[in-house]
C-alpha positions as a printed Julia matrix, in Angstrom:
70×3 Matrix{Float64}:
 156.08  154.15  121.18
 152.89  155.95  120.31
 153.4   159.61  122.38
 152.06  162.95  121.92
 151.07  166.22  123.78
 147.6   167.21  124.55
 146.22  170.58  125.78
 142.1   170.33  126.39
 140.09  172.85  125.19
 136.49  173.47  126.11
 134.0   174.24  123.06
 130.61  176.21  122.84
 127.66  175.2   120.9
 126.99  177.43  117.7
 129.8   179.83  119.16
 133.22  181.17  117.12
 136.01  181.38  119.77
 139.26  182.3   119.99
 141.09  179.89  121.6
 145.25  180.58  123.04
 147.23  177.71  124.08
 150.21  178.58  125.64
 153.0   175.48  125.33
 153.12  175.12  128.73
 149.62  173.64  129.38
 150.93  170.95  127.09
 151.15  167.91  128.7
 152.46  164.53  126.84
 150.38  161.27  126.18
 151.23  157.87  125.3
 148.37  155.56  125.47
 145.86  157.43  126.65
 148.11  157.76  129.66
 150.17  161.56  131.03
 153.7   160.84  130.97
 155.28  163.21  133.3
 157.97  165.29  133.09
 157.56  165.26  129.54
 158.54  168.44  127.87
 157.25  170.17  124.67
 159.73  170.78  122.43
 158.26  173.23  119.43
 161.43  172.46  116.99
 159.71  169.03  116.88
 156.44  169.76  116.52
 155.4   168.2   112.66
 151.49  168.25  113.0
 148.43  168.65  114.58
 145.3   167.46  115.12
 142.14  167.43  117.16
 140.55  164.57  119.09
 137.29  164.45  120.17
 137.85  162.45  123.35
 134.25  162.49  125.62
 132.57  158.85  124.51
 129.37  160.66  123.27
 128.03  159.41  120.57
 126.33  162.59  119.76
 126.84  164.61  116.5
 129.81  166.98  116.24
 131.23  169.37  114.42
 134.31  171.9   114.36
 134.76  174.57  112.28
 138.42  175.97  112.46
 138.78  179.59  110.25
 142.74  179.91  111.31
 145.73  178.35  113.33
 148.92  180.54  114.09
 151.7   179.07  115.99
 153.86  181.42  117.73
């Protein structure tokens, strides 16, 4: 089964950002589709990625300087 957990994050145009996620606003995915009740366990955490997910076909770009996971 394809699953994984999401947590949005809203971007600003030609802006740096710090951005904190806490685990909790994790939610988990499979399909497209929230599965509830599904809880983040960090021990089994092995990657991550970002996914631009808003049907624009509009150029994009993300620059990332750092990612700490605490």
């Amino acid at each position: 089964m394809a699953f994984s957990y999401r947590a949005p994050i809203d971007t600003v145009a030609n802006q740096w950002q710090e951005i904190r996620i806490p685990l909790s606003e994790f939610y988990g995915t499979s399909f497209g589709r929230q599965v509830p009740n599904a809880e983040l366990d960090p021990e089994e955490v092995n990657s991550l990625g970002f996914l631009l997910a808003d049907k624009q076909p509009d150029p994009f770009n993300l620059d990332i300087d750092w990612i700490k996971a605490e």
